[in-house]
N, C-alpha and C positions, 0 to 999 in steps of 0.2 A: 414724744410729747411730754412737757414737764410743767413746772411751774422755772419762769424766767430764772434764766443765768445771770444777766445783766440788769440793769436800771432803767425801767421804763422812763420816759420822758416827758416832764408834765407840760402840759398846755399854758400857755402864759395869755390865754383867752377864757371872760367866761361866757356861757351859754346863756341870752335872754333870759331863762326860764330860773337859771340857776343864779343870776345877778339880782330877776324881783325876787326871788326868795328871801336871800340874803339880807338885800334891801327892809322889807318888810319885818325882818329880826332885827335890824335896828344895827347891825355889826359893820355894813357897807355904809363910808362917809359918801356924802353928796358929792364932793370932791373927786374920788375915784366912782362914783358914777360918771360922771358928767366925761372924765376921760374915756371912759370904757363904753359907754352905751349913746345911742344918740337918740333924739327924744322919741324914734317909732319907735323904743325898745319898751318905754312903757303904755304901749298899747295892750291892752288884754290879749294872749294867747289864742289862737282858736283850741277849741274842743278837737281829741285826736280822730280820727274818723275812727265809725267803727269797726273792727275785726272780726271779718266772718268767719265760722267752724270751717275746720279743715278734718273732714272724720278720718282721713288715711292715715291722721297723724298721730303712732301710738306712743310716744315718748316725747313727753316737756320733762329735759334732763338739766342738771347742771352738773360740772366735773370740779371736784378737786376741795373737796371736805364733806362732812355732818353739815347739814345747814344749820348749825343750832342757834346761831344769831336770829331765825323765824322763829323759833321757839320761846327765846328770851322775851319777844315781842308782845307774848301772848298770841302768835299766831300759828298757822300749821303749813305745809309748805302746800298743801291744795287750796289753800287762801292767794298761791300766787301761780296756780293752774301747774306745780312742779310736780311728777309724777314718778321721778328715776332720777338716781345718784349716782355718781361712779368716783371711788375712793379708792388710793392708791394702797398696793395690798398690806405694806408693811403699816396701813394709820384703821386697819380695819379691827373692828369692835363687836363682837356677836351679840352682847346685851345693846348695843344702838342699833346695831343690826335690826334687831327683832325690835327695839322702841320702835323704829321707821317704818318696819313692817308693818307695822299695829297701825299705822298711819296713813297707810296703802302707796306706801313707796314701792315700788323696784328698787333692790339695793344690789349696782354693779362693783367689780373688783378691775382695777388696771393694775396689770402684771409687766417685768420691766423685764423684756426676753436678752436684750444686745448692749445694757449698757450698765450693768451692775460691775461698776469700775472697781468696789472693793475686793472682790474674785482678784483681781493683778499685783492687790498687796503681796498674798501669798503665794500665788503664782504667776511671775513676771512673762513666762514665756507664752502664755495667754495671750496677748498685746498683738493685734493685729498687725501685720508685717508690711510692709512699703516697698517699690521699685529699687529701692538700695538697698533691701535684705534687711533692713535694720527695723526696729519698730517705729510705726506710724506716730507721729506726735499730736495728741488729740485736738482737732479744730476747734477756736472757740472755748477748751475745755472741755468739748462732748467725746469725752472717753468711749469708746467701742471695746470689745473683745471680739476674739477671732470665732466664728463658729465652729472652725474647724478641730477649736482645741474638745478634745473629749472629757477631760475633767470638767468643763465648764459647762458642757454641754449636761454632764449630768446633776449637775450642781442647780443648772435651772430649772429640770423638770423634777427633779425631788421637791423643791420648793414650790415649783406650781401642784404637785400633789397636794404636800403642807394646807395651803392654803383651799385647797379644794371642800379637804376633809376637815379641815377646823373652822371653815367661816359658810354657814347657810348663806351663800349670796344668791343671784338670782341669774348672772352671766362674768363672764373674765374675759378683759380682752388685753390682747396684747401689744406693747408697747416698746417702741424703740427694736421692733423688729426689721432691723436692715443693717445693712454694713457701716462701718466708722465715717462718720461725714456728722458736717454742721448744715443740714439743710433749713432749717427753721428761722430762715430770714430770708432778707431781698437778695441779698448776695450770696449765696450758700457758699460751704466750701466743700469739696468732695475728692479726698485722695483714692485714690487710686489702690487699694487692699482687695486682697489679703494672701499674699506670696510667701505664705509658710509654706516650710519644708513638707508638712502635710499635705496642706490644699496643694502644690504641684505634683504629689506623687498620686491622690490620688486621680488628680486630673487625667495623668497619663494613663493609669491607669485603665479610668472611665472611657475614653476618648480614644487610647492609642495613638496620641499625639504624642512623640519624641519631644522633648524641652532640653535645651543646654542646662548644666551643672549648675553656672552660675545664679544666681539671682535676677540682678538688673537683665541678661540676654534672655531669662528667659518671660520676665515680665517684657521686654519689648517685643518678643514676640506674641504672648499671649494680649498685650494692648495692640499688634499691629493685625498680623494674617491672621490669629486665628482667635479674636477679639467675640466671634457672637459665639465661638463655641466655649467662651473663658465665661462670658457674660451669661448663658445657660447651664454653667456647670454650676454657678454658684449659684443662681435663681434656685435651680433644682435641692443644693442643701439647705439654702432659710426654707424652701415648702418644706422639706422635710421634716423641718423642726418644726414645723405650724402640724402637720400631720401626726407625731409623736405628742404633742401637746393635746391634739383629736384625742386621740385612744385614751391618755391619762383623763380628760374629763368624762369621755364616755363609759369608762370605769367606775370613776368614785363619784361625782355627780352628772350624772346621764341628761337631765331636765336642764339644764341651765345651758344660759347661750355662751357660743365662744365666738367674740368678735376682736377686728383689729384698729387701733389708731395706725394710719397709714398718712403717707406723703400725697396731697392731691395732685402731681402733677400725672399733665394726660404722658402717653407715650412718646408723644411728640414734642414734650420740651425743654430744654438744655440739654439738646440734642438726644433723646433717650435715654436719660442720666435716671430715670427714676429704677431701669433694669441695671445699665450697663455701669452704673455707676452705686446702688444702694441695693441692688440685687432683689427688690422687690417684683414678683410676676404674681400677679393680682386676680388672675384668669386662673394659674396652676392650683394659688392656694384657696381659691373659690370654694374647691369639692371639700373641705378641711372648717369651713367658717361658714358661719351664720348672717354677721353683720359685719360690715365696712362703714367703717366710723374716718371720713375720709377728714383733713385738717385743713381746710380753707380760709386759713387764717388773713383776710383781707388786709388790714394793717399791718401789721406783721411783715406780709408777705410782697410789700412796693404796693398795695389799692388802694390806701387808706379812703380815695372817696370812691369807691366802685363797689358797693356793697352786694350789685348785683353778679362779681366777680365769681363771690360762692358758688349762687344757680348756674352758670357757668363749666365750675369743675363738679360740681355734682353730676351735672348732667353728662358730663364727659367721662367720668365713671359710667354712669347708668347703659352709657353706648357702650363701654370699652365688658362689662360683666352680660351687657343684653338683659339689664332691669328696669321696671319700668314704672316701679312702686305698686305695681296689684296683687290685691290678697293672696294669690295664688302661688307665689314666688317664694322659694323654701331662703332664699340670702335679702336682706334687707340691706339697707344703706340707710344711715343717721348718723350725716354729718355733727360736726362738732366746730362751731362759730367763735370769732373770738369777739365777746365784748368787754375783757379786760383789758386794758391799757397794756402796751407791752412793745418799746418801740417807741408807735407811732400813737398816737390816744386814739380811745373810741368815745365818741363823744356820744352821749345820751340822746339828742335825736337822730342817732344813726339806729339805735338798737334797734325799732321797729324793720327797716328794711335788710336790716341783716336778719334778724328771722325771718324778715317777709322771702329772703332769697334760698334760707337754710332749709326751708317745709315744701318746698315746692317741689313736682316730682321730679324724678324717682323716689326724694327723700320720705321715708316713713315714719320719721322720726327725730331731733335733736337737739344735742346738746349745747351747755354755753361752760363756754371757757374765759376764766374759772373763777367758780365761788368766792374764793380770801381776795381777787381782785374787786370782780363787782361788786359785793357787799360793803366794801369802802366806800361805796358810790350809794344811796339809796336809792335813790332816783333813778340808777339804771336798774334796780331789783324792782320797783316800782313800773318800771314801764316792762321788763320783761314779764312781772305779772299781767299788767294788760294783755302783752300780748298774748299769752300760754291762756289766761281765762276766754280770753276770743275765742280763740281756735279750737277748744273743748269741744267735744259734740255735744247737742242740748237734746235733753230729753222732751 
């Protein structure tokens, strides 16, 4: 999960609300009203209904800067019910750190485990391997490294130390933990890695599966007969690595959560691609994590109008872990919603029903993706406050 590779796609529509505005500043000619609106457009709006508290909800987050555009405002980000940030590790700041604190933030860290493509400058043999032996050429642009390589391996966890020990944050979670693929659209793309000379030896090793010499014969074999033992060996090394990431925060900072941005898809679809294909087992690396910050990116993802899509795979999580959102429960789930434009647009009266879909249980918590989008939009940070000051519990 990032900030967009490509160029969102703007709307060639405006919204009622966002025409009488315009209107009313004198910028919009009569002219292009009279095209664009027809006359119930200027009827008065109704009032939004109100937003009742939702108390299980402990995180109104956003992802992906400092809010400080609230700040410039003269405002504070509990002026629009935001209570948790989550900034990417290399844009983190220990003196805003601690401004934000002072301001009763949660200030999270996203850590980038499988796609720190600069690792392959120096070391090319890094590059996840393909069914022809050769290296995989990245979908999309979304560069992968092989888990398998050990330099790399410890290249990430020295760096999640780094960051542990230099920045008071409040949780880390991780990011782009899965095998080389473009899944983050309607059409993913998802090769078929990672057939290093490594990852076959120790497979056989692991397994005592015999593999042919070659490459391609023995990836046909390991995609034909012996495909869920190929597809559990690799599940088994990403937990691994969520598990070695365990220990390093439960070392240097013991208190803080360790959560993941993950793929929402349930088990069951593009045919089990979210194991067999991205190597993510969600149940294994359960005992290792905290939070499951799952990515229901509805627009995005072919829903543009199915807001209700989110509740959906939330809830299909919530079966697939057995949570159910009650206090009781040591792993939580806070989705991560998208109301930036990215694709397909999220238009301003959606925003309410995409958190209305994101808070519901099992969700105990979430986020909106992401800040440098929505804040171009005020209107959508306006109505996101509505909804986050709703949903507060009231004393």
């Amino acid at each position: 999960m990032s900030f967009p590779v490509d160029q969102p796609q703007l709307s060639g529509k405006f919204s009622r609300r966002s025409a009488l505005k315009t209107l009313a500043g004198g910028t919009l000619s009569l002219g292009t009203m009279a095209a664009t609106l027809d006359s119930s457009a200027f009827a008065e709006a109704p009032e939004p209904e109100e937003v009742k508290p939702r108390p299980w909800i402990q995180i109104r987050g956003i992802y992906g800067g400092f809010p400080d555009a609230i700040l410039q405002r003269g405002e504070t980000p509990a002026d629009y019910g935001i209570n948790a940030i989550w900034i990417g590790s290399g844009g983190l700041n220990q003196k805003k750190i601690e401004q934000y604190h002072q301001l009763g933030l949660k200030v999270f860290a996203e850590y980038n485990s499988m796609h720190f493509e600069n690792y392959l400058k120096k070391h090319p043999q890094a590059a996840p391997i393909g069914t022809d032996g050769l290296p995989s050429p990245a979908p999309h642009g979304w560069q992968g490294v092989s888990p398998f390589d050990a330099g790399y391996r410890k290249n990430r966890m020295d760096e999640f130390r780094r960051v542990l020990e230099t920045f008071e944050v409040d949780g880390i979670w991780l990011d782009y933990h899965h095998s080389h693929a473009s899944w983050e659209r309607a059409e993913p793309v998802m090769p078929d890695t990672d057939f290093s000379p490594t990852a076959l030896k120790q497979f056989q090793q692991k397994t005592g599966i015999q593999l042919p010499d070659s490459v391609p014969a023995a990836a046909k074999q390991l995609l034909g007969p012996h495909r869920d033992a190929w597809t559990q060996f690799r599940c088994d090394v990403f937990t691994d690595w969520v598990r070695e990431y365990r220990e390093i925060l439960d070392a240097v900072r013991p208190q803080t959560l360790l959560g993941t941005f993950h793929c929402p898809w349930s088990t069951d679809d593009y045919e089990g691609a979210i194991r067999h294909k991205l190597a993510i087992d969600l149940p294994a690396q359960a005992k290792y994590l905290d939070v499951f910050s799952t990515m229901p990116y509805h627009a995005r993802f072919g829903h543009p109008q199915e807001p209700g899509w989110v509740a959906d795979q939330t809830k299909s999580l919530g079966n697939l872990l057995n949570l159910k959102g009650e206090p009781h429960e040591k792993q939580k789930i806070w989705p991560i919603v998208q109301l930036a434009d990215w694709g397909e647009p999220v238009a301003v009266d959606q925003v309410e029903s995409v958190l209305d879909a994101g808070t519901t249980h099992p969700s105990t918590g979430v986020m909106v993706f992401h800040w440098s989008g929505v804040s171009k939009d005020w209107q959508k940070v306006d109505a996101l406050g509505r909804f986050y000051r709703g949903i507060r519990p009231r004393s």
